[in-house]
C-alpha positions in Angstrom: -37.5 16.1 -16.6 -35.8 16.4 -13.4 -36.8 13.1 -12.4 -35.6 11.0 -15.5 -32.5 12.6 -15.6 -32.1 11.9 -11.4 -33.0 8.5 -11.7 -30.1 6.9 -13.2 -27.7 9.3 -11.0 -28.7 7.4 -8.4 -28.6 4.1 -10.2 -24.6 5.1 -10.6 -23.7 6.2 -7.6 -25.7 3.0 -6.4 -23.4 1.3 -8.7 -20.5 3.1 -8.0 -20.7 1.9 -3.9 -21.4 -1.0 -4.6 -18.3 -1.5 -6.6 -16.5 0.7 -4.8 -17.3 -1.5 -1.3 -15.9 -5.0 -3.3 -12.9 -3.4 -4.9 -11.6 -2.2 -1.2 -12.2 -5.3 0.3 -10.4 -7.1 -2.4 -7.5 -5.0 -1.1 -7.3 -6.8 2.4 -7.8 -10.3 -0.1 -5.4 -10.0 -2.4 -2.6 -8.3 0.6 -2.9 -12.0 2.2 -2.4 -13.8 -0.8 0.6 -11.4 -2.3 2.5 -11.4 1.2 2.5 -15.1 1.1 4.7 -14.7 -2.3 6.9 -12.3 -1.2 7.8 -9.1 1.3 5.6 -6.6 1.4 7.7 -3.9 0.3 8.1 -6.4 -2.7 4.7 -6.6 -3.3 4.2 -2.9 -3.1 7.5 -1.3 -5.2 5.8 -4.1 -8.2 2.3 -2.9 -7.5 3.0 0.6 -8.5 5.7 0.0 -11.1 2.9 -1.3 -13.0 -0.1 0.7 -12.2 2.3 3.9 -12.8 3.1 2.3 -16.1 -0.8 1.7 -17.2 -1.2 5.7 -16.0 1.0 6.7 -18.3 0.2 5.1 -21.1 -3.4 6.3 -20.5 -1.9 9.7 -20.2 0.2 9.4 -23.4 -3.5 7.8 -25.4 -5.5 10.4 -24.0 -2.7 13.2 -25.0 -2.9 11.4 -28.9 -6.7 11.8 -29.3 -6.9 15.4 -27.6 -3.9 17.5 -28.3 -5.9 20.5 -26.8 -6.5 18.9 -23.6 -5.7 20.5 -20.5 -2.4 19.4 -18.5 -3.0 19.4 -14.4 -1.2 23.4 -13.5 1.4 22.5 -11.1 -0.2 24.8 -7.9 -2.7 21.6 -8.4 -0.4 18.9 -8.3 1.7 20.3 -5.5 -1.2 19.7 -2.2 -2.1 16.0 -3.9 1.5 15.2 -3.7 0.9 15.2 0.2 -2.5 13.8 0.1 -0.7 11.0 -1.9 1.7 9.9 0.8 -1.3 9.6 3.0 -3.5 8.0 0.7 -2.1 5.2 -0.2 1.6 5.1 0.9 0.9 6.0 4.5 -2.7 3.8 4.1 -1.5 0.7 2.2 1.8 -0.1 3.7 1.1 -0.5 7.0 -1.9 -2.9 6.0 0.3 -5.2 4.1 2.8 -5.2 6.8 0.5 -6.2 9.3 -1.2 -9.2 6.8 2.4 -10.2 6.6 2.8 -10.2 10.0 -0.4 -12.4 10.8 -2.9 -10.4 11.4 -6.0 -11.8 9.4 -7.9 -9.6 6.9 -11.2 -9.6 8.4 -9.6 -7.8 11.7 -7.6 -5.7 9.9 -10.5 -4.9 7.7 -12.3 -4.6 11.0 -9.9 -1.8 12.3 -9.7 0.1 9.2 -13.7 0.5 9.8 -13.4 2.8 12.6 -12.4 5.6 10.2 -16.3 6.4 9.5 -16.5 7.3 13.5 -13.4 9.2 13.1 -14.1 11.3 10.3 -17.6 12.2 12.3 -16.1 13.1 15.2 -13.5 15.4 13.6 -16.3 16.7 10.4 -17.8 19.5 12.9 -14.5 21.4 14.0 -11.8 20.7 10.9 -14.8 21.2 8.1 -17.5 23.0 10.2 -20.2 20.6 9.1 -23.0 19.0 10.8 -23.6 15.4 11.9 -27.2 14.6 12.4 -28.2 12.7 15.2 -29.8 10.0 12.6 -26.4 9.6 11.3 -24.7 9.5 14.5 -27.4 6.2 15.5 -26.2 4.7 12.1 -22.4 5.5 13.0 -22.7 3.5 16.1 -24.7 1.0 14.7 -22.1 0.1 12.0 -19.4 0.0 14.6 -21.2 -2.4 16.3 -21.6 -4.8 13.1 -18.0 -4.5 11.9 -17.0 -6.0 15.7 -19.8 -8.9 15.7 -17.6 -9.6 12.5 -14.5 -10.5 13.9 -14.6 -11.1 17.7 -14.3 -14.7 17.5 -10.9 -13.9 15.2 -9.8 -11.6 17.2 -10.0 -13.7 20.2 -8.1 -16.5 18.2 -5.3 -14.2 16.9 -1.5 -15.4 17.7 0.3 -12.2 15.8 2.0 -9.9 18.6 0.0 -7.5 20.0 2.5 -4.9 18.3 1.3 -5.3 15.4 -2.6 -4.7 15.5 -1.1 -0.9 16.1 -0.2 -0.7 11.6 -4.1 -1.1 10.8 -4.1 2.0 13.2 -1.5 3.8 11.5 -3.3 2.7 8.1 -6.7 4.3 9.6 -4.9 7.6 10.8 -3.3 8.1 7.6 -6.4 7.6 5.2 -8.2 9.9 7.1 -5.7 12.4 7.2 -5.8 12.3 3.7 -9.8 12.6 3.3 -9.5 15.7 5.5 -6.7 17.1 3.6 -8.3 16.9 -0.1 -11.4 18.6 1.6 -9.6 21.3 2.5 -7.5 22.4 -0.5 -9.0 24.3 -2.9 -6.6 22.2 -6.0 -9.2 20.6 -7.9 -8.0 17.6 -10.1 -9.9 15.2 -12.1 -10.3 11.5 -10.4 -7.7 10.4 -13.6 -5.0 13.2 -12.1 -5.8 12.7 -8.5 -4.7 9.2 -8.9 -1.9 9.2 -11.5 -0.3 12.0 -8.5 -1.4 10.0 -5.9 0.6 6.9 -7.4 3.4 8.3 -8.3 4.5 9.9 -5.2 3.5 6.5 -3.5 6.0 4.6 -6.8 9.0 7.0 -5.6 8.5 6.3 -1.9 8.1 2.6 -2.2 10.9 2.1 -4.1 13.4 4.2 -1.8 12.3 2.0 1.2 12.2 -1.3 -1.2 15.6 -0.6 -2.2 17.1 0.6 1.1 15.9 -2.5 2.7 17.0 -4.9 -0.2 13.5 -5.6 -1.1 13.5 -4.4 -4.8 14.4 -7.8 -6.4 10.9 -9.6 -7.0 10.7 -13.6 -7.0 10.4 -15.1 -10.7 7.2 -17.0 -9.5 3.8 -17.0 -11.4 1.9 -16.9 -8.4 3.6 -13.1 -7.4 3.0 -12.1 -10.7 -0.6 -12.6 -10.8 -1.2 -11.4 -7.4 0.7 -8.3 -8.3 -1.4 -7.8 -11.5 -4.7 -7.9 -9.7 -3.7 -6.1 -7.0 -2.6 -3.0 -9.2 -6.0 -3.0 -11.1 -8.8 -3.8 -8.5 -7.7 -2.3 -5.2 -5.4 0.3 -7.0 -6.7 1.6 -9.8 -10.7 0.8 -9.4 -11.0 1.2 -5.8 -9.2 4.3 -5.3 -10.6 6.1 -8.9 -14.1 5.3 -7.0 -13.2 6.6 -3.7 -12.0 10.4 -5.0 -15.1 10.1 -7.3 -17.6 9.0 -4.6 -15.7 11.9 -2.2 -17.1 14.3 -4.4 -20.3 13.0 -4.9 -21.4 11.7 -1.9 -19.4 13.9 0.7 -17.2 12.6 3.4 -19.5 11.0 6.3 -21.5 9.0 3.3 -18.7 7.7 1.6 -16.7 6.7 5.0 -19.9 5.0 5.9 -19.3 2.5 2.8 -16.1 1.7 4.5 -18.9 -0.5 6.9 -19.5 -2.9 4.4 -15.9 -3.6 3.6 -15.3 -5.7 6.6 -17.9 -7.8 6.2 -17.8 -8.1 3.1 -14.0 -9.6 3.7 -15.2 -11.7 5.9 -17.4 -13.5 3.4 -14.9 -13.7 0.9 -12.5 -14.8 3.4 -14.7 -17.8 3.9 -15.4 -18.8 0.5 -11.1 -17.9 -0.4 -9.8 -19.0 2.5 -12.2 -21.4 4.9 -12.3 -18.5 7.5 -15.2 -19.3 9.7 -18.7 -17.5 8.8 -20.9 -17.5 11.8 -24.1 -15.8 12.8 -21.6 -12.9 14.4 -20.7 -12.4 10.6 -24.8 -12.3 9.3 -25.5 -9.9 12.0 -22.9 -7.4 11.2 -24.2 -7.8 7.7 -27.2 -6.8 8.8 -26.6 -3.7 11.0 -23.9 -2.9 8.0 -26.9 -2.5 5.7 -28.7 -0.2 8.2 -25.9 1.7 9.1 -25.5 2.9 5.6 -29.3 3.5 4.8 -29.6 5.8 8.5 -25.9 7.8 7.5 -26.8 8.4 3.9 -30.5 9.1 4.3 -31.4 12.7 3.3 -32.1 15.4 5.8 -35.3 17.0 6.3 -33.7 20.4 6.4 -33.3 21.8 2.5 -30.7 23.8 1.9 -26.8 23.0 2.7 -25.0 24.6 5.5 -22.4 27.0 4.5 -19.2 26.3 5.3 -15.4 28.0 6.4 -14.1 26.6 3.9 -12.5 28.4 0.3 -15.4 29.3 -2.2 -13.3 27.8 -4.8 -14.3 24.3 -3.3 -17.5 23.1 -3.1 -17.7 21.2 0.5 -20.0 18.5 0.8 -23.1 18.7 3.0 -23.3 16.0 5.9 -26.8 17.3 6.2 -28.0 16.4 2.5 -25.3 13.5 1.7 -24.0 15.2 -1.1 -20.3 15.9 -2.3 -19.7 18.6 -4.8 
């Protein structure tokens, strides 16, 4: 019984990666084409005007056909405030400000990718996990993919050197935000995670838009329907798949997904954009896929580590691959 009812778990969290890996490279897609209609700051404050509007009409439908369902207590709302800012304020801006700039998607994708080898390095003393040395072999292995992907851009780029340093500030700030959500004991459902998370990110956006004169967005059809997608697919998909997949999979799994994103920009990038695809691009590919097999692979060793961490939370294992 055990097995029929396991199979098509893993069929959805197959699913569930593989949809989460396109939705977050359609972020770094949709960034080049919406900064090419307008600021960034533009693009963002419209962004999240809309996705907070489709939240809360989901909010208000879900409220109508359950009046006894459970509102979020405000001691769990409070921590994802601050995970918000980092999430996707503290993550998304700096991206789009470097796209604007001229940095190309694949390298910025590229950058973004070191987070996996960040949040191993820092799992053992923040979370008092494990790494295995498998998953430290697939770690390295990845890294090695993601820069076959984009040396030849990267060698090619003409944005100032300045400005490679907001991918980094993206990276820091997502990972600060993975660690933080570990680490709180306020659970919310993926739906309230992200409705929070956007609209701290809504209030912020708009305070900078509107400081800086930004607020005002072009009457063009073009913005419009770059705004639209990127609200639903890197917004509202991507990130409802990353808190679920967090949970699931656990942190070193899931961050190990992030190895597919670059190159999975860069062939998107090609087909979009013209952006060259050379055998650099197929071998990162390649070690990608083996990355993820070796980091996610199941540990001999069968039962979970115990962790430091509140028994209200259920920490995932980095030996079995599992999130809670």
């Amino acid at each position: 019984m055990s097995t029929q009812i396991g199979i098509p778990n893993r069929l959805l969290l197959v699913g569930a990666s593989a949809a989460f890996v396109l939705s977050w490279s359609s972020g770094f897609i949709i960034a080049k084409i919406g900064t090419d209609t307008a600021p960034a700051l533009t693009v963002l404050a419209w962004r999240y005007f809309l996705v907070a509007g489709i939240l809360l009409l989901a909010m208000l439908l879900l409220r109508l056909r359950s009046r006894t369902l459970a509102m979020p207590r405000w001691r769990d709302i409070r921590p994802h405030l601050t995970i918000g800012l980092f999430a996707q304020f503290g993550y998304i801006l700096p991206i789009y400000l470097a796209v604007g700039a001229g940095v190309s998607s694949g390298t910025t994708a590229l950058i973004d990718a070191i987070q996996p080898l960040v949040v191993a390095t820092l799992v053992g003393p923040l979370l008092g996990l494990r790494v295995r040395a498998l998953q430290w072999v697939g770690l390295a292995l990845g890294a090695v993919g993601v820069a076959l992907i984009v040396v030849t851009d990267a060698s090619a780029a003409v944005s100032p050197s300045a400005t490679y340093l907001l991918p980094l500030v993206s990276l820091a700030s997502l990972v600060t935000a993975t660690f933080l959500e570990r680490r709180t004991s306020a659970r919310l459902s993926v739906f309230a995670t992200l409705a929070t998370h956007a609209a701290v990110t809504l209030v912020a956006v708009t305070i900078l838009a509107t400081a800086t004169g930004s607020l005002v967005p072009p009457a063009t059809a073009s913005f419009w329907f770059s705004t639209v997608l990127i609200a639903v697919v890197p917004t509202l998909i991507a990130y409802a798949l990353y808190w679920y997949l967090l949970r699931r999979l656990g942190i070193t799994a899931l961050n190990a997904l992030l190895y597919l994103v670059a190159p999975t920009t860069a062939v998107i990038g090609a087909i979009m954009f013209g952006e060259p695809f050379t055998p650099a691009t197929f071998a990162g590919l390649a070690l990608g896929a083996a990355a993820i097999a070796l980091v996610i692979a199941p540990g001999r060793t069968a039962p979970p580590e115990r962790t430091s961490a509140p028994a209200s939370m259920a920490v995932a294992s980095v030996d079995d691959g599992r999130g809670n």
